[in-house]
Every structure is written in C-alpha cells, then in structure tokens.
N, C-alpha and C positions, 0 to 999 in steps of 0.2 A: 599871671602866667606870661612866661614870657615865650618872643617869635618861637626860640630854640624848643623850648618845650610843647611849643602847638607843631613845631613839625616832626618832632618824635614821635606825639602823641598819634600823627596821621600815616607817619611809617610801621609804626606799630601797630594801626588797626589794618594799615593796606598788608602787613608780614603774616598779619590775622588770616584774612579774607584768602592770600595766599594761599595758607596753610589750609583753609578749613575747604577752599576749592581744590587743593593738590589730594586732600582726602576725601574728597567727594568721587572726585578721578578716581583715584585709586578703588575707590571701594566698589563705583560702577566696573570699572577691569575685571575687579576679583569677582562682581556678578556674571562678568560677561563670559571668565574663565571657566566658573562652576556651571554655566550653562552647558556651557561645548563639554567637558567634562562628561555631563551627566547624558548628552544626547550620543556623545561616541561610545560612554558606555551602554547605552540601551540599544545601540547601535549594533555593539559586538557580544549583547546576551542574544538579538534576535539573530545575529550569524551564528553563533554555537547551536541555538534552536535547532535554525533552519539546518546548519549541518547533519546535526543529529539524528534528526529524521530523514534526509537525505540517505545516511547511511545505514538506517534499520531498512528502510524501504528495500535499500539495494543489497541486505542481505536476506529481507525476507524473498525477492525476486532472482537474486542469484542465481540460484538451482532451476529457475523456471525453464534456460535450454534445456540444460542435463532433462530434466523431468519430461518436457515434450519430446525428446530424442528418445524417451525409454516408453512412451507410449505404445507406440507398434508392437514392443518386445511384448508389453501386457497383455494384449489383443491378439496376439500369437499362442500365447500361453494358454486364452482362455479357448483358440478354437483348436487349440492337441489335445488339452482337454476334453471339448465336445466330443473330439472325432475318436480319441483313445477311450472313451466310456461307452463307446458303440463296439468296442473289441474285447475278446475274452482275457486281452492280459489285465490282471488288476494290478502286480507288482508298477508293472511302466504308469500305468496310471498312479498310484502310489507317489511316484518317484517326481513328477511331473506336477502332481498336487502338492508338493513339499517344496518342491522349488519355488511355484509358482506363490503361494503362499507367503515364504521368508521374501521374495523380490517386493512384495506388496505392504509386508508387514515396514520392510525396511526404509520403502517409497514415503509410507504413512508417514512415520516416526520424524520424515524428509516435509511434513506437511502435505503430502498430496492425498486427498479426498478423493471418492466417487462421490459423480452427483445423482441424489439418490432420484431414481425418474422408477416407474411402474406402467403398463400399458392399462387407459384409462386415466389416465392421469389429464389433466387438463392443459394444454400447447399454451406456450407461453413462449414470444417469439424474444425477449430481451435472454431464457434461458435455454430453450431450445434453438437446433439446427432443423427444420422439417428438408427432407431429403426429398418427399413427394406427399402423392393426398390421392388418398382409396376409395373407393365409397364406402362409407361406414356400414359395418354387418346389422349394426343394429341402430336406432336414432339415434340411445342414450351416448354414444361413441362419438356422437359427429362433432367435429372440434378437439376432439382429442385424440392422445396417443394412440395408435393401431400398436407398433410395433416402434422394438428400439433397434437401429442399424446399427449404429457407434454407439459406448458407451461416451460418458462425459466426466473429467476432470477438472477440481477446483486445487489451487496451490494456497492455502491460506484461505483468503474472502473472493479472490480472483479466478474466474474458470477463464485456465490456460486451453479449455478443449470442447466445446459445446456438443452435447451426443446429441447426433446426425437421429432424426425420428422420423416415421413414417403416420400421417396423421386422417382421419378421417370426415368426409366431408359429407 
C-alpha cells in the first residue's frame, strides 16, 4: 500500500465521518423541527378549545342583561294579576294572564327558569337572599322560609336573581 493510497483511504473515512455527522445533524434538526411542530400544534388545538368555549359561554350569558332588564316587567305582571283577581272584571284578568303567560313562556324557551323556593323550605344562604328574620309561628319553621318577597331567577345553571325571603328564627 502505497503513501497515496493510505491518504485516500484516510480522506475517505474522514468524507465518511463527515457525512454520517452532517446526518446525525440533520436528523437532530428534523427532531427538533417535528417537536416545535407538534407543541405549536397542540398549542393551537387548546386555543380553538379555549376559544370555543369562550364563545358558548358568551352566548349562553348574552341574554343575561336583556333577561335581568325584563325582570320587573315579570314582577309587574304577577302583582296586576294579584290585584285584577281581587276585582269583578274577569275579561282584563283574562287578558293580562295571556300576556303574562306568552312573556314567560317566551323568557323560558330564552333559558330563564324560576327558582323553585316553597315557604318551609329550608334557607340556604349560597341560594337564598333573606330580606329579614321573624320569629317563627311555630318551631318546626325556625331556620326556614316564612315568606317569599322576590321571586328568584336562574339563566341556564346561573341565578341572575336570588329571591329576597323572609326567614324564621
């Protein structure tokens, strides 16, 4: 073997060694690419998530002014009611329960719920408003509803309205 051939032989394993480190490179690259790849995509599935629900939320709450703005109208309705069933026209009452009905039915249909409370019922201050405390008529009563002042409204799983109760102590 001659000098010529022993230095080919050593450029040939150093064009080797080259080669098989410029593909070692490379191939770390193309790990390092398919990482970032794979973290920007998981990145931009949990933004579409996150938007997603973002924007159910904000159509399931949407309505929430409108709905709190038409509470009073409710609460109007049900004391013409009271006061027009204490009077001999039944037509106006009639007319008054037809309204008030389709407004409630439409309200629903909008998501909005009564919460449903009964006097006796047991206070529960994370869903009750207590307005005041009476002494109770009887024991079994004490700690519970006496009376309801406000009704109370839920939009969905959320009460936009917590009914105002009169509680016994």
């Amino acid at each position: 073997m001659s000098k010529k051939d022993n230095i080919n032989d050593i450029t040939s394993e150093q064009a080797d060694e080259q080669l098989i480190s410029q593909e070692e490179q490379l191939q770390e690259e193309l790990k390092l690419e398919k990482d970032k790849f794979l973290r920007l995509f998981a990145e931009f599935e949990n933004y579409k998530r996150r938007t997603s629900k973002e924007r159910i939320e904000l159509f399931k709450t949407a309505s929430q002014d409108v709905m709190v703005a038409l509470l009073p109208v409710l609460d109007d309705f049900d004391r013409a009611y009271i006061e027009i069933s204490k009077s001999e026209e039944k037509e106006l009452l009639k007319g008054v329960e037809l309204i008030s009905s389709k407004l409630k039915n439409v309200l629903k249909g909008q998501g909005l719920e009564e919460v449903a409370l009964a006097q006796g019922d047991i206070f529960d201050a994370d869903k009750h408003e207590a307005i005041t405390q009476i002494p109770a008529p009887t024991d079994d009563l004490k700690g519970k509803i006496i009376d309801v002042i406000e009704k109370g409204y839920k939009l969905g799983d959320k009460i936009i309205r917590f009914p105002k109760v009169v509680i016994g102590q």
